[in-house]
N, C-alpha and C positions, 0 to 999 in steps of 0.2 A: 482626547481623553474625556472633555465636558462636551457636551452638544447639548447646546438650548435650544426648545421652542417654545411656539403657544401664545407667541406676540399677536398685535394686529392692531387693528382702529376699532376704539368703540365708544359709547356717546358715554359722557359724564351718568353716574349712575348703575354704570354696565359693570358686568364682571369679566376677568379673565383667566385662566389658569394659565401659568407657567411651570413647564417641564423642562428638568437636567439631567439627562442619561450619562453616566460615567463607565467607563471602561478601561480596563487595562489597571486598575487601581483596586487594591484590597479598602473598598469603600467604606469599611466601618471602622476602617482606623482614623479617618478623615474626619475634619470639623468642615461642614458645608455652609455654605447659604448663598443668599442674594443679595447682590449690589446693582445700584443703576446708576445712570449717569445723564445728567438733561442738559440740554444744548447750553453750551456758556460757563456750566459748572462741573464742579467738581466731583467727583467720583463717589457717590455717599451707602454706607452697610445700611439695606431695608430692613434684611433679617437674616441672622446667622445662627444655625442650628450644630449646635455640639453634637459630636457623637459620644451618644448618652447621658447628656447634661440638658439643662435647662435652654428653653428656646427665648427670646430677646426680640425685640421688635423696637425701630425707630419710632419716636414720639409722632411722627406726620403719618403712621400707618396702621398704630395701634388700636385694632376695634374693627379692622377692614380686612386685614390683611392676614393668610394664615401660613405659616412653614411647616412642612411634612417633611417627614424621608420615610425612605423604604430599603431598609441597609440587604434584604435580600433580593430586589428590582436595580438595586445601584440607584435610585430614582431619588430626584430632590423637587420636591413641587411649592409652589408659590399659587397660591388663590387669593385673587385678588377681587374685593366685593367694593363697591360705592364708589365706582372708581371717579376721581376727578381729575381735570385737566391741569393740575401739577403735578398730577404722575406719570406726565410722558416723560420717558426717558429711555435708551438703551438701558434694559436690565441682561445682567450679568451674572453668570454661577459660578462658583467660588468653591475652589475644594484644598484645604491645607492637612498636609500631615498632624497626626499628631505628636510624632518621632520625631520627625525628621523634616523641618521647618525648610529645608532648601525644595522639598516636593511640594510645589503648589500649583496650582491649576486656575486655569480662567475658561470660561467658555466663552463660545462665539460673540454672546449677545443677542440678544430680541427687542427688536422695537415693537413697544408699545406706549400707542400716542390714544390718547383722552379726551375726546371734541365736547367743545361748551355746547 
């Protein structure tokens, strides 16, 4: 239903874009975003973009980091700018109903790792 990509290795400073293709889901009824998870912790919300509401960003990403949708691509994009090496982590896309709270969706995951 979610297919992430757009991960990789890149030096402290770099950028990265990450892509969410969703399928098989009336996407604009969804609230999306991005979650990642770094070796040893816990699963934390980067940035979560309502559908048709105001977008939100975690205090460790705010200034760097931006969330998009494209409710007519199905697409959820995450561009990520300055990046540093606490932001390696599996990042994750995130699709919940707005109805119907038992439809929620994870995506694969994308690792992206941030050398010093």
């Amino acid at each position: 239903q979610l297919q992430a990509s757009g991960g990789g290795l890149v030096q402290a400073g770099g950028s990265l874009r990450l892509s969410c293709a969703a399928s098989g889901i009336s996407f604009s009824d969804y609230d999306v975003g991005w979650y990642r998870q770094a070796p040893g912790k816990q699963r934390e919300l980067v940035a979560p973009i309502p559908s048709g509401r105001t977008t939100t960003y975690a205090d460790s990403v705010k200034g760097r980091f931006t969330i998009s949708r494209d409710n007519a691509r199905n697409t959820v994009l995450l561009l990520m700018n300055s990046l540093k090496p606490e932001d390696t982590a599996v990042y994750y896309c995130n699709a919940l109903n707005r109805y119907d709270s038992s439809r929620h969706y994870w995506g694969q995951g994308t690792l992206v790792t941030v050398s010093s």
